[in-house]
C-alpha positions in Angstrom: 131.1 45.3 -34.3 127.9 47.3 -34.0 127.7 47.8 -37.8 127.8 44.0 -37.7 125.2 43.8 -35.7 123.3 46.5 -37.6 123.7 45.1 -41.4 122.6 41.7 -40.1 119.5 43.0 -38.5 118.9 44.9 -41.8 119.4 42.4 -43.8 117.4 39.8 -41.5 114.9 42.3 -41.5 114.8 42.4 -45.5 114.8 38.6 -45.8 112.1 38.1 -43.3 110.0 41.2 -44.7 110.4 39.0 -47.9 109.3 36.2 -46.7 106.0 36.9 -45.4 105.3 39.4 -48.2 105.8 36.5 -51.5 101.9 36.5 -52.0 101.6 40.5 -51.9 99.5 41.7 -55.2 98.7 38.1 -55.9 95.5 38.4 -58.5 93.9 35.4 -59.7 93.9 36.0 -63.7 90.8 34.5 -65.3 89.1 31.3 -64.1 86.6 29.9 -67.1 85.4 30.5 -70.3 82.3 33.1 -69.9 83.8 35.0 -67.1 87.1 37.0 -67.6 86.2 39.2 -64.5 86.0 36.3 -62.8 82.6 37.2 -61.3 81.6 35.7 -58.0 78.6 33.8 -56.9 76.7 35.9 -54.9 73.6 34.5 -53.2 71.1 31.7 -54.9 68.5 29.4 -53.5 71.4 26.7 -52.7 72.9 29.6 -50.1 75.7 32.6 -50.8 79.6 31.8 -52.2 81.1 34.1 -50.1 84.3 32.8 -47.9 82.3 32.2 -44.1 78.8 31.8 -45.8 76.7 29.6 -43.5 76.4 26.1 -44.5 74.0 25.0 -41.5 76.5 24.0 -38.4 79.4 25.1 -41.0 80.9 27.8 -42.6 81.9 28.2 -45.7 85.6 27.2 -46.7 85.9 28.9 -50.1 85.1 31.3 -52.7 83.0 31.1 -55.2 83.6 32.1 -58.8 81.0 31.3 -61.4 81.6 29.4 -64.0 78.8 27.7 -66.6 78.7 23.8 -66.5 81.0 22.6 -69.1 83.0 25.8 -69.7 86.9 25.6 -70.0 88.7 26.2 -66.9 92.4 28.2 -67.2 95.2 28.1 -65.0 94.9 31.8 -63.0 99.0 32.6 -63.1 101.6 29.3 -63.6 101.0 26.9 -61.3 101.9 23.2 -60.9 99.4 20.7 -60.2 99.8 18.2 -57.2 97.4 15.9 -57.4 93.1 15.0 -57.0 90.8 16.7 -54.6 87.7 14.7 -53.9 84.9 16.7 -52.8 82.4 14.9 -51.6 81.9 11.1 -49.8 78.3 11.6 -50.9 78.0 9.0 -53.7 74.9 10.9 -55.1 77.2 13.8 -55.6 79.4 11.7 -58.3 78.7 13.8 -61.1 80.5 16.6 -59.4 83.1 15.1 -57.0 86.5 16.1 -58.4 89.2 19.2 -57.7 92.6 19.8 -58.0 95.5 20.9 -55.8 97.4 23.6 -57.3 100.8 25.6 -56.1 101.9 29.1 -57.4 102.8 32.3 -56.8 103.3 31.7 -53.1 99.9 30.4 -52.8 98.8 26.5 -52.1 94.9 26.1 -53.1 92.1 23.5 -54.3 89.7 24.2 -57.0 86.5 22.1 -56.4 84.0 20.8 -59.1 86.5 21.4 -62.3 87.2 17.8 -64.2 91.3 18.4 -64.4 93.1 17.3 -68.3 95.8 16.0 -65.7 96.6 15.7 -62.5 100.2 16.2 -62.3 102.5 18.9 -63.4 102.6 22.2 -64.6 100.6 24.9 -66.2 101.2 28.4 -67.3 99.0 31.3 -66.7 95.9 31.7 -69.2 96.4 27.1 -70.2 93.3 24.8 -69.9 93.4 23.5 -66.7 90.4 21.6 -67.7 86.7 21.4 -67.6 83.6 22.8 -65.3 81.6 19.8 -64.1 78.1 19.2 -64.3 76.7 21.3 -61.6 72.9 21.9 -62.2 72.6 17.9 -62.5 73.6 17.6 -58.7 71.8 21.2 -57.9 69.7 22.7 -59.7 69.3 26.5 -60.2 72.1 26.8 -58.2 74.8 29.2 -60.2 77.0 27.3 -61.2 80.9 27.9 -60.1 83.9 27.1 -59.2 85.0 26.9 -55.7 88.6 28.1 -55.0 89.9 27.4 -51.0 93.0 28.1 -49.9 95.1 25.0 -48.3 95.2 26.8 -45.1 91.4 27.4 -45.4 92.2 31.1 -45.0 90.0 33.7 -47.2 90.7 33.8 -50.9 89.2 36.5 -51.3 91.9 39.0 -51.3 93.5 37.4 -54.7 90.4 38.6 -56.6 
């Protein structure tokens, strides 16, 4: 009876430890055309791309990788693609109001600003996703990126 009790406990221990470890040594592989390090924004007139950068009365949501308007954007491991993300209810931010909900390795996150081939289905590691939107038209001199968040709205940071 106690080794019972003992190889469930190991195993539930296993399972669990499993579990919560799925996204362990997740890395984002490369983003866009122009940056295979996938470099981040750092700081610009517009404000810093760091994940809890002040936004005025807001923080931050996101990370921000650059990216040059118009450049390819590539799926950063397989994925599948669930659907639009719509930025913005500014309509004078049209140019740039479009994202992507993506699911893979573990990991449920939004890429803002990227014009998607498709909204629906999957992608392996290194494919077009689709393409960097016009940035600079919307605001200009800021680097231009792409701006990964997490579901949860948790850091992102840690899968660069």
């Amino acid at each position: 009876y106690n080794i019972y009790i003992l190889l469930n406990i190991i195993l539930y221990t296993v399972i669990y430890t499993t579990v919560l470890c799925v996204c362990d040594g997740v890395k984002f592989g490369q983003l866009c055309s122009g940056n295979s390090l996938n470099t981040r924004r750092t700081s610009d007139s517009w404000g810093q791309g760091h994940h809890g950068a002040s936004r005025g009365t807001r923080e931050h949501q996101g990370l921000d990788i650059k990216c040059n308007d118009g450049a390819t954007v590539y799926a950063p491991f397989d994925v599948t693609l669930h659907g639009k993300v719509t930025v913005y209810t500014d309509a004078n931010k049209a140019a740039i109001n479009n994202g992507i909900n993506l699911r893979g390795q573990g990991l449920c996150f939004k890429l803002f600003y990227v014009q998607p081939d498709r909204y629906y289905g999957s992608v392996s590691k290194g494919q077009r996703i689709g393409v960097m939107m016009p940035m600079q038209t919307v605001y200009p001199g800021i680097t231009s990126h792409v701006h990964v968040q997490m579901c949860g709205k948790s850091d992102p940071t840690p899968y660069f």
